[in-house]
C-alpha positions as CSV (number, residue, x, y, z in Angstrom):
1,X,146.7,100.9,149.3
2,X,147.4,96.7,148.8
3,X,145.1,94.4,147.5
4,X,144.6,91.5,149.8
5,X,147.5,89.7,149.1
6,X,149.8,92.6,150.3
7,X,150.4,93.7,146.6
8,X,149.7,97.5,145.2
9,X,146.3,98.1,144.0
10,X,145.4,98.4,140.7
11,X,144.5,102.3,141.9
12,X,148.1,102.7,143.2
13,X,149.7,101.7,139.9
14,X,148.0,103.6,137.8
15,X,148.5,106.9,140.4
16,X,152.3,105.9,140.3
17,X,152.3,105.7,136.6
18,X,150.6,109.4,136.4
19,X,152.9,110.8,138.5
20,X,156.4,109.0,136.9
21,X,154.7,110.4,133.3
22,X,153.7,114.2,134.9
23,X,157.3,114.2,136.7
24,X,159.1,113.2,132.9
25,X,157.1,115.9,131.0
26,X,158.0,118.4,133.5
27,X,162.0,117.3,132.9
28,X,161.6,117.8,129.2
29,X,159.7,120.4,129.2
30,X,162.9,122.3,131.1
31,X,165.4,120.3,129.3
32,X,163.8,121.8,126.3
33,X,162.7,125.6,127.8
34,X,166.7,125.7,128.5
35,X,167.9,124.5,124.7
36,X,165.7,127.3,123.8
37,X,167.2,130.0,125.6
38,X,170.7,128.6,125.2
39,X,170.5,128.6,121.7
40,X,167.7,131.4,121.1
41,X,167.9,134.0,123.8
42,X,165.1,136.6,124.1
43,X,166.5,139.6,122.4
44,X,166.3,137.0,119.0
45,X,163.1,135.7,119.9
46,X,161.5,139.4,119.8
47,X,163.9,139.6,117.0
48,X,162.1,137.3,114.8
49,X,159.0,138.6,115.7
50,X,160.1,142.2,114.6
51,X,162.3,141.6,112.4
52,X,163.1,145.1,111.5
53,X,163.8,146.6,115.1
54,X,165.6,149.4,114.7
55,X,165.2,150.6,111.7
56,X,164.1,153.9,110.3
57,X,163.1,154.5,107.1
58,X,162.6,157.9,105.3
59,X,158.7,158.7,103.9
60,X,157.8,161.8,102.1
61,X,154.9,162.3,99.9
62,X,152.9,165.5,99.2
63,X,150.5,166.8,101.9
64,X,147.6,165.7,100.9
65,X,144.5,164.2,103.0
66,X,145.2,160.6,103.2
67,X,148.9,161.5,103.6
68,X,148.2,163.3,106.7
69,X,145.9,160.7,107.7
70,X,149.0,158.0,107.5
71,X,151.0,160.5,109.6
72,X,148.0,160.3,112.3
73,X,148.4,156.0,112.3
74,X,152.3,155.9,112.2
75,X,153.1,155.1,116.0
76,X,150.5,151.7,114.7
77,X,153.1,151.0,112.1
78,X,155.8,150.9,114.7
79,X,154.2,149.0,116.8
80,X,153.3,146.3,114.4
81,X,156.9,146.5,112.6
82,X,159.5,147.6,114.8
83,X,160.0,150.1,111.9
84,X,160.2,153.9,112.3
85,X,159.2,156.4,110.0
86,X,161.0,159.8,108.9
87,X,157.7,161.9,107.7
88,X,158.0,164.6,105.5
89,X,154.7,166.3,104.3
90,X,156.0,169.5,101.8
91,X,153.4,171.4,99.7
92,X,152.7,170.1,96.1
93,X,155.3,172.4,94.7
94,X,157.9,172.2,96.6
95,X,157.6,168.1,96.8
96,X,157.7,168.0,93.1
97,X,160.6,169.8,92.9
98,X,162.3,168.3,95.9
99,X,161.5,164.3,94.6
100,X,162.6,165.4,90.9
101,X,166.2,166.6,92.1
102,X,166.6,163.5,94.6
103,X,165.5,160.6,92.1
104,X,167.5,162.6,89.1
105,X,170.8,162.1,91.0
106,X,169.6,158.4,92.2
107,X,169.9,159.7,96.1
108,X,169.6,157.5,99.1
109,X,167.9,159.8,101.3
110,X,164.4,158.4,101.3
111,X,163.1,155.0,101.3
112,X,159.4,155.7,99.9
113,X,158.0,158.6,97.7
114,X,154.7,159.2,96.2
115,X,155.3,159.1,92.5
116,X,153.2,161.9,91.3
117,X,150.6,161.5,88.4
118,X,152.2,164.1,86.0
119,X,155.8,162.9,86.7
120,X,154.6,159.2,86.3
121,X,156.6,158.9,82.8
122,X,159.7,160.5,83.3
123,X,160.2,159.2,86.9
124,X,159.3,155.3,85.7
125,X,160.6,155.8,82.3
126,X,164.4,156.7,83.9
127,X,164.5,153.4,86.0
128,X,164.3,155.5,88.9
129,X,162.0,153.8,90.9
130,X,162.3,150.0,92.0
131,X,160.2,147.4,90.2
132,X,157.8,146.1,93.0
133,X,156.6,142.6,91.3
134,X,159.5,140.7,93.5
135,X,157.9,142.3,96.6
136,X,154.3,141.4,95.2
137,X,154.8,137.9,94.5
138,X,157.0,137.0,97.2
139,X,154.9,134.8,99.7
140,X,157.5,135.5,102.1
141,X,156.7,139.5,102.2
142,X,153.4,139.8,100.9
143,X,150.7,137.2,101.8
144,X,147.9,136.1,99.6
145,X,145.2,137.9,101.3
146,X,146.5,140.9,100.7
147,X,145.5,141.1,97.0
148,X,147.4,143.2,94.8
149,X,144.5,142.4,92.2
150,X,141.9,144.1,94.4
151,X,143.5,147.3,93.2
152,X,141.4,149.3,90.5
153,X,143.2,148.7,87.3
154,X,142.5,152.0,85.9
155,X,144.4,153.5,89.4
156,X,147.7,151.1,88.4
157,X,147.7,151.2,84.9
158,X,149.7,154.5,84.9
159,X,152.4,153.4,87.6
160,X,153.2,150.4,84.7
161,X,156.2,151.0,82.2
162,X,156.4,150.3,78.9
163,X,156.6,146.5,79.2
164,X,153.9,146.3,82.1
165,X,156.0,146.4,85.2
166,X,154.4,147.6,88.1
167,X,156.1,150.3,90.0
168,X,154.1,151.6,92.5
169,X,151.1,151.6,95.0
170,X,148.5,154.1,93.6
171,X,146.9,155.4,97.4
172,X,144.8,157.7,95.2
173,X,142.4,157.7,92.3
174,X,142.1,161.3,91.6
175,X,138.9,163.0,89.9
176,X,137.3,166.2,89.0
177,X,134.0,166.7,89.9
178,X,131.8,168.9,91.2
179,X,130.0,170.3,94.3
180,X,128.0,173.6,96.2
181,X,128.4,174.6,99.3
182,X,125.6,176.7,99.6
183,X,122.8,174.4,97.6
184,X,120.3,175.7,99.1
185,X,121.1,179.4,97.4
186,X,120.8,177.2,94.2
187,X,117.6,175.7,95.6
188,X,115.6,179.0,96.4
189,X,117.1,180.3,93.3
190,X,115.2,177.4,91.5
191,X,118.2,175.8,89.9
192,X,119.9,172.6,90.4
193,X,123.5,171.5,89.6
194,X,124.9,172.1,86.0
195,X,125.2,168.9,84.1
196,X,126.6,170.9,80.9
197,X,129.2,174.1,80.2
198,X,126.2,176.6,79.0
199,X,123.6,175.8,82.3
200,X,126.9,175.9,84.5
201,X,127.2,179.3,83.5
202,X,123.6,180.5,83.6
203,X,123.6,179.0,86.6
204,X,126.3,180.7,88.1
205,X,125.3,184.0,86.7
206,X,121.9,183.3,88.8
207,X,123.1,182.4,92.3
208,X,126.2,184.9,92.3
209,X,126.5,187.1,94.9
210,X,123.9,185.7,96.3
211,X,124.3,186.3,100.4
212,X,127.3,188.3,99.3
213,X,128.6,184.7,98.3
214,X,130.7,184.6,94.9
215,X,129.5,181.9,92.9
216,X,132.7,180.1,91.1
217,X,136.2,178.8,92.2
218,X,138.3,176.4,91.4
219,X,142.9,176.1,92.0
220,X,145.3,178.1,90.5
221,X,146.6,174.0,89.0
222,X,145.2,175.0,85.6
223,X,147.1,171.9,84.3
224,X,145.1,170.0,86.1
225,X,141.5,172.4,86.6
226,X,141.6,173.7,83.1
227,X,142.5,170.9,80.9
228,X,139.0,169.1,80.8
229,X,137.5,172.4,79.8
230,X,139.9,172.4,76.8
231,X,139.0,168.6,76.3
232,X,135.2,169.9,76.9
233,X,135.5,172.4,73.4
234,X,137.0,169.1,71.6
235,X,141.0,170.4,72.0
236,X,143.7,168.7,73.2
237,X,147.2,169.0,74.8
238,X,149.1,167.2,72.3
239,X,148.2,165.9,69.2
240,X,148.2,162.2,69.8
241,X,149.6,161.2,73.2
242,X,152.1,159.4,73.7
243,X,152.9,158.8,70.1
244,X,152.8,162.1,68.7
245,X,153.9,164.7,70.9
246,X,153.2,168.0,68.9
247,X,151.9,170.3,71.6
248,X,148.3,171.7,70.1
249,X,147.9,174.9,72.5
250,X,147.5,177.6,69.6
251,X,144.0,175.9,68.0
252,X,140.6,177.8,68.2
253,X,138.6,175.1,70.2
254,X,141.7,176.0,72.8
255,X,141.1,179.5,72.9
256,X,137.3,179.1,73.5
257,X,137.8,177.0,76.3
258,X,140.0,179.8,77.6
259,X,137.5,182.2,76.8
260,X,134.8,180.3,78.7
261,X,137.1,179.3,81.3
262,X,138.3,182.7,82.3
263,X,135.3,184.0,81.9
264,X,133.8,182.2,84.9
265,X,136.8,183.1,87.1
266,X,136.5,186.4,86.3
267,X,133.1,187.2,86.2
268,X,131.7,184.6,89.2
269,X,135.1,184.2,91.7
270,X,136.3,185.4,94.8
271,X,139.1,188.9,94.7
272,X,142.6,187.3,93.5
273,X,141.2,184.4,92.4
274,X,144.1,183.3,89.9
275,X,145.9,182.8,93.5
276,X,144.0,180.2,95.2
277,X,145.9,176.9,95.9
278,X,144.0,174.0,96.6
279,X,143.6,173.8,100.2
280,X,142.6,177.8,100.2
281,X,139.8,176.9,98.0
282,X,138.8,174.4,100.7
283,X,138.9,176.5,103.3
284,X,136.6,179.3,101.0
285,X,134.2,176.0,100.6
286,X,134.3,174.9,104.0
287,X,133.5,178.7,105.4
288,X,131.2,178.6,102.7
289,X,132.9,182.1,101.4
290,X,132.3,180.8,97.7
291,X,129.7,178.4,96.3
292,X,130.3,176.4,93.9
293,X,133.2,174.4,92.4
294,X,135.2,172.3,89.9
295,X,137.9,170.4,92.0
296,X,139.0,166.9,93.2
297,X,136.9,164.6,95.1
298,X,139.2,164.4,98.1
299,X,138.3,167.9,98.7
300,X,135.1,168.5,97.8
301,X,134.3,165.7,99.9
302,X,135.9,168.0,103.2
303,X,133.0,170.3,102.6
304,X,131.0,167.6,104.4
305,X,133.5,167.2,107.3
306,X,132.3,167.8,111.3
307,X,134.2,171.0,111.0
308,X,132.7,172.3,108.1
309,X,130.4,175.4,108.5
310,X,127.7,174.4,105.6
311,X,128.1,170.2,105.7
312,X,124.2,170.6,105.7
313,X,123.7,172.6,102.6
314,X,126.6,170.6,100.6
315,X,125.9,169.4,97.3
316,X,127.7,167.2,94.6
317,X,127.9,166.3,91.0
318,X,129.7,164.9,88.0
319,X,132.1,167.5,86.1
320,X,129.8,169.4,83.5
321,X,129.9,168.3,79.9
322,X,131.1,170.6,77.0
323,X,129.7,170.7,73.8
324,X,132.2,167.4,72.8
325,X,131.8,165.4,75.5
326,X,132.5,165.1,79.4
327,X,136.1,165.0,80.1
328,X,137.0,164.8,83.5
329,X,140.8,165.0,85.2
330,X,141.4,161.6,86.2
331,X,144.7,160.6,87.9
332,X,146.6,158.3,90.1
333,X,149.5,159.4,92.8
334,X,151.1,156.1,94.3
335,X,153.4,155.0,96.8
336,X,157.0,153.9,95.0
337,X,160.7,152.9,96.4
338,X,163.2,155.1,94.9
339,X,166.5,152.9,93.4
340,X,168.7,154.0,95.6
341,X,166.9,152.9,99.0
342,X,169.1,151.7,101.7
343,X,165.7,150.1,103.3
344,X,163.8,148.5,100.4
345,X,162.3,145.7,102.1
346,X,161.4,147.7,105.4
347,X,160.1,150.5,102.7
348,X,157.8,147.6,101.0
349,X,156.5,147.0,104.6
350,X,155.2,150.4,104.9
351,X,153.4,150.4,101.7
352,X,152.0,147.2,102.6
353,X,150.7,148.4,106.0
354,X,149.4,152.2,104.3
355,X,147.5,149.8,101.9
356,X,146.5,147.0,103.5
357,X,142.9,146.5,103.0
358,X,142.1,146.6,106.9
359,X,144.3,150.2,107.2
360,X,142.3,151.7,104.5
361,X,138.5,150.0,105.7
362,X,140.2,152.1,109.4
363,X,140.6,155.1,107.3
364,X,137.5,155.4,106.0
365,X,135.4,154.7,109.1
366,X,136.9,156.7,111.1
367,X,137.7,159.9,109.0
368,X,135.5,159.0,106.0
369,X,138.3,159.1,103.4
370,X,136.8,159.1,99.9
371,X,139.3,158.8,97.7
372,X,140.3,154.7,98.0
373,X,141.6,152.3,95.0
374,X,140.7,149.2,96.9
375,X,137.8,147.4,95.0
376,X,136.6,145.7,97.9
377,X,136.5,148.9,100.4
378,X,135.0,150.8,98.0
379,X,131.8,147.8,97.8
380,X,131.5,147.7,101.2
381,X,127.9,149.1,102.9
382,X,130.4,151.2,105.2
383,X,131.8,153.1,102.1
384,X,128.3,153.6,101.2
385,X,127.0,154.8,103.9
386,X,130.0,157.2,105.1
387,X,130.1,158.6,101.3
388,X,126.6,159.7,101.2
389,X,126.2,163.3,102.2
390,X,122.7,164.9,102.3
391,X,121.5,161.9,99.8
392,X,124.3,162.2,97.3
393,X,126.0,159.2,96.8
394,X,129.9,160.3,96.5
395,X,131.4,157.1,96.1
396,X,128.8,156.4,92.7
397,X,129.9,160.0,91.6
398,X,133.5,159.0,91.8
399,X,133.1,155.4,90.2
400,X,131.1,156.5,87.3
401,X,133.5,158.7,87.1
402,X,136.8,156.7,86.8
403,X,134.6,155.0,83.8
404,X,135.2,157.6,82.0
405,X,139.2,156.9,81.7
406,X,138.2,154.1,79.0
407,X,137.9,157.1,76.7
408,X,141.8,157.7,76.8
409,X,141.5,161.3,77.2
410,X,144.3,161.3,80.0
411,X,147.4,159.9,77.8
412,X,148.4,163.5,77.5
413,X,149.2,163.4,81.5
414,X,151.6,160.6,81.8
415,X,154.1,161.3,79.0
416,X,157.3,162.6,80.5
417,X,157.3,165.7,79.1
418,X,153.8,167.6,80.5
419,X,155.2,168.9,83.1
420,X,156.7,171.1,80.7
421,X,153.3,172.0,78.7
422,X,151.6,171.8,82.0
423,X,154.1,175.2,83.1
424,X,153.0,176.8,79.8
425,X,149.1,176.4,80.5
426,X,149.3,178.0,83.8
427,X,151.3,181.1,82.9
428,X,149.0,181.4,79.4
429,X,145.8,181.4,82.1
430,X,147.9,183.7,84.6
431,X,148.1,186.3,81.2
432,X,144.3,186.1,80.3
433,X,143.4,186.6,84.1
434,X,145.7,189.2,85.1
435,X,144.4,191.2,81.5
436,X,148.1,191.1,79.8
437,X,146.5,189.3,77.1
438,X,143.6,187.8,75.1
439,X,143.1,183.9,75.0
440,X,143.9,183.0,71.5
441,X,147.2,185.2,71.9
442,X,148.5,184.1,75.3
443,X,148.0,180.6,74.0
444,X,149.5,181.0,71.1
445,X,152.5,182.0,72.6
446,X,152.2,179.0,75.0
447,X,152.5,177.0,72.0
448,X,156.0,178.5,70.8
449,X,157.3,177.9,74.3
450,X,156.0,174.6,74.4
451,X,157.5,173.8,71.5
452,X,160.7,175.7,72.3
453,X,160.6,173.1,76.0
454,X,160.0,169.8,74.1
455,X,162.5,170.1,71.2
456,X,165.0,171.0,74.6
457,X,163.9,167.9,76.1
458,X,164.9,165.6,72.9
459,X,161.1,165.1,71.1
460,X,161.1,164.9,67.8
461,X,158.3,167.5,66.4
């Protein structure tokens, strides 16, 4: 189109000049696609967005709830990562045993292990786990939001060393409490839950046998189930942990606890009950074959499960208190990166992922996982309202529980040399049960072996 002297239009210029500009963008724009894939073909450009394509790290941790939950979620890891994962879920024994030979000889052959509450000091004290405050402050691997400092302090403050380095991820705060499976056998028999040693037992004297149900069962871990009994009757496992180390297994408040202890096993538990692991007491709880019990939260917590033959008649509780005091286990497993890793920073991203605020949020809305050391997840209404079984609120019972590890009570756990002690408890019980011998003199000759481990070990008594 022309004006009327024959000249373009105004129109026709400016329609010329969009096309000219259109036809120049479109140029660059190839000029530039083609630089691109010259220089960055697209093998690199999912390169940089997975950065760690094709590589396999080595996990294994013992097989615990949340462990087997990761397992369920790893092909989301991959995804996300490029990264894939070697999973190897042993039993609590044979992991210890497994983790203690490899880190001993500073092996290669896994990238991530759980570092396991009673090996906390010897495994961290040998330098045989990787300091993980690079990975934590590095902007570059670990971004702001997601806050190392929204972990509960208690939960870390064991995975620290000496000088306050951090060397691992605890995915667990561990606690003893309390729960019934059958309640409603308490309930007719007009009792509630026991809030102290001497109603725990009338109690279970009342509601034994009751629908052919024994009343009383806890694990066959006695370094773990017994010990706040012991701590209940005022003894200890050591004089003055970490600084003095004098095993204190041969004193009278010791052999009470024993007394009491055994008692309940004997008189209110299921046939062979010095053999129950952990997940068979479950299973007894779940089936409801035994009533009531003194175990971990993460457990007790399965008695509420969709698969769970008496999720309607559970009921739940803070440990008893004994005549000094309430005393409960209290314990942290976390996620650490051996020394000799081949794959440190693709074993950092793991950890990162398994405890990302959003993964563990995930974990407990779908499968109502109880036992979390995030802060935040553990304030959220969804917490709440997935941790509250028949009107008990399990996530209170399991904070105002952790408040009870400002008393100290657990130093005895984390010095390097309980595992040790912790083998003498369990075979002193194992004598008491089985009727080879009498509490004060099984434990008295738990004492002289103790002794006889730790001056083995290098302690000065």
């Amino acid at each position: 189109m022309t004006d009327e002297t024959g000249k373009p239009s105004a129109a026709d210029l400016l329609h010329g000049a969009a096309q000219l500009h259109r036809r120049q963008i479109l140029k660059s724009a190839l000029a530039a696609t083609t630089a691109v894939a010259t220089v960055l073909p697209a093998p690199a450009v999912l390169a940089q967005l997975k950065p760690f394509t094709g590589t396999t790290i080595n996990v294994s941790c013992w097989n615990s709830t949340y462990a087997q939950l990761v397992s369920n979620h790893l092909g989301e890891f991959t995804e996300q990562t490029g990264i894939k994962v070697a999973y190897d879920l042993p039993g609590f024994p044979v992991y210890n045993q497994r983790a203690d030979l490899e880190l001993s000889t500073k092996g290669s052959a896994f990238d991530v292990l759980n570092i396991t509450a009673i090996y906390t000091a010897r495994w961290i004290g040998a330098g045989w786990f990787t300091p993980l405050q690079p990975f934590i402050s590095d902007l570059a691997k670990t971004p702001a939001d997601w806050d190392f400092a929204d972990l509960l302090p208690g939960a870390v403050k064991p995975m620290r060393d000496r000088k306050g380095v951090v060397h691992g991820i605890p995915w667990i705060a561990d606690i003893n409490m309390a729960g019934a499976s059958r309640f409603d056998l308490f309930q007719a028999s007009g009792v509630g839950m026991p809030d102290t040693f001497d109603e725990m037992e009338r109690t279970l004297a009342i509601v034994n046998k009751k629908d052919n149900i024994p009343a009383y069962i806890t694990d066959n871990l006695y370094g773990w189930s017994f010990v706040p009994f012991i701590q209940g009757f005022g003894g200890n496992v050591f004089r003055n942990p970490p600084d003095d180390l004098m095993p204190t297994l041969d004193t009278p408040e010791v052999a009470e606890a024993a007394d009491f202890f055994t008692r309940l096993l004997s008189n209110f538990g299921p046939e062979g009950v010095a053999n129950y692991t952990y997940d068979q007491v479950v299973e007894s709880l779940k089936a409801g074959r035994v009533n009531y019990a003194t175990l971990n939260q993460v457990w007790l917590a399965l008695m509420a499960a969709p698969d769970s033959q008496v999720a309607k008649t559970t009921s739940f509780g803070l440990f008893p208190k004994g005549p000094k005091g309430r005393f409960p286990g209290i314990a942290s497993h976390a996620w650490g990166i051996p020394t000799g890793a081949k794959n440190k920073d693709a074993a950092w991203e793991f950890i990162k992922w398994s405890m990302s605020k959003e993964f563990l949020t995930k974990l407990v809305n779908q499968h109502a996982l109880a036992s979390i050391t995030r802060q935040s997840v553990i304030s959220t209404p969804l917490y709440k309202q997935k941790m509250t079984f028949n009107g008990y609120d399990l996530g209170q019972i399991f904070i105002d529980t952790l408040k009870y590890a400002d008393q100290g009570h657990m130093a005895y756990r984390s010095v390097n040399v309980f595992p040790q002690v912790n083998m003498q408890i369990v075979q002193a019980i194992s004598r008491v049960l089985s009727g080879q011998m009498k509490s004060r003199e099984s434990f008295k000759l738990a004492q002289t072996y103790a002794i006889a481990d730790l001056k083995r070990a290098g302690v000065k008594l």
